[in-house]
C-alpha positions, 0 to 999 in steps of 0.5 A: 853240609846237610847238618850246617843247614839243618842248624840255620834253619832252626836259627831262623826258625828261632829268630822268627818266634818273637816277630811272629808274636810280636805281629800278634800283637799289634794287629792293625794298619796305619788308618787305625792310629789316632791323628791329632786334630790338623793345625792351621799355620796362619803365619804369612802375607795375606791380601783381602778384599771387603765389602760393608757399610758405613756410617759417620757423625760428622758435626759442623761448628759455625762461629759468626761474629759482627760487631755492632754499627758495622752492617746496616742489616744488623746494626746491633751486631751478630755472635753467633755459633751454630752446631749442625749434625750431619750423617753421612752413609753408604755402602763401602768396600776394602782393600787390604794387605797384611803379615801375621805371625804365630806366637805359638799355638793359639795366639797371633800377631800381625799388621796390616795397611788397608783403604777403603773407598766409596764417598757418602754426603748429607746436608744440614741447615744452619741458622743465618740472621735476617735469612732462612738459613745457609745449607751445608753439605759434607761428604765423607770419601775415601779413608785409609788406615795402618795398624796391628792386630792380636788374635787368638785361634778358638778353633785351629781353622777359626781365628778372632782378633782385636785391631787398632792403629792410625787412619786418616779420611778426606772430608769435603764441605760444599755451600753457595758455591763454594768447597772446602776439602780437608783431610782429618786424621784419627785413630781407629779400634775394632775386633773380627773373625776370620775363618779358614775355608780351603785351600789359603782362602779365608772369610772374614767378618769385622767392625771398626770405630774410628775417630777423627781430629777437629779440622777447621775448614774456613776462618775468615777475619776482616779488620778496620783500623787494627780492630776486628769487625767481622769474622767467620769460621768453620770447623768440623769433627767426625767419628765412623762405625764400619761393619764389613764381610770379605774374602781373604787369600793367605801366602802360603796355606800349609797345614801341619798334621800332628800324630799320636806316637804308638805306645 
């Protein structure tokens, strides 16, 4: 019994010699082995809020047209077109929702609908004969878009990203009285950035350009005998610029920590 033993103690003893060396060796803890740096996994809805300010170029074309002997006060007839600029401007905010997906590593891809509201107006004078001029007043208001974006990730919490897509705004014309209102459809370009703060919330920072369609807003035709005598028409054209900052909120936040395997 005491030699059965005596023989499994010396196999144990056996057995522990390479552990023990082996220990030696590779002193240390977990704290010690090398973690790559953390990658941010923005595939996933997000949901946004923005705050900027906007600028449009809203040109106004005027066509007048009389012909001659059918008005006493301009016997000679009138054809005249008459361009006026305007620049309506303000503060703007955003609303946006939109899915974005990995493509990889670095590169993303996404869509994204948003509107924007806030209503911003400016006057300009266009010539009228025999007078000093009839004033016009356009107003830009709310505006919406749908589109998609390309993004690549510069750091694993900072991305950047170019846009484009459809957007449509309403514009209203006010004169004498009157208003006109029409909705003016366009496209849009822009790019941003967008950085991971903590916790899914994210800051973001963009431009956008978007360029809008010719509505015309008045045209207006009277005949005598089968003859056109008098007309008037009224189109306009606009395009905006847009600078905004927000915040943003991405569904869900997970970030994914990479180790360096022990050679």
């Amino acid at each position: 019994m005491t030699k059965a033993l005596t023989s499994a103690f010396l196999a144990a003893a056996l057995l522990a010699l390479p552990t023990a060396a082996f220990a030696d060796n590779h002193r240390g803890s977990y704290k010690d082995v090398p973690m790559a740096a953390p990658v941010m996994n923005w595939s996933g809805f997000h949901i946004g809020l923005a705050i900027g300010y906007s600028t449009s170029d809203a040109e106004l074309t005027r066509d007048l047209f009389l012909v001659p002997g059918v008005s006493t006060a301009f016997p000679a007839g009138v054809d005249d077109r008459d361009t006026i600029g305007t620049d309506p401007n303000g503060v703007v905010g955003t609303v946006t929702l939109g899915y974005d997906r990995m493509l990889g590593d670095k590169l993303l891809a996404g869509v994204f609908v948003d509107y924007t509201f806030g209503s911003h107006g400016d006057s300009g004078l266009a010539n009228e004969p025999g007078t000093g001029g009839v004033s016009y007043t356009v107003d830009v208001d709310s505006a919406w878009a749908v589109g998609g974006r390309l993004g690549y990730l510069v750091r694993p919490e900072t991305l950047i990203y170019v846009s484009g897509g459809y957007t449509e705004t309403d514009i209203d014309l006010r004169s004498n009285g009157q208003r006109f209102e029409e909705d003016h459809g366009g496209y849009f370009i822009g790019g941003g950035l967008a950085h991971h703060l903590r916790d899914g919330l994210v800051l973001t920072a963009d431009y956008r350009y978007s360029d809008y369609d010719s509505e015309t807003f008045f045209d207006q035709q009277q005949f005598i005998g089968g003859t056109l005598c008098c007309s008037e028409r009224i189109e306009i054209e606009a395009d905006n610029h847009a600078f905004r900052i927000g915040l943003s909120y991405r569904f869900p936040s997970r970030r994914t920590l990479a180790h360096t395997p022990l050679k």
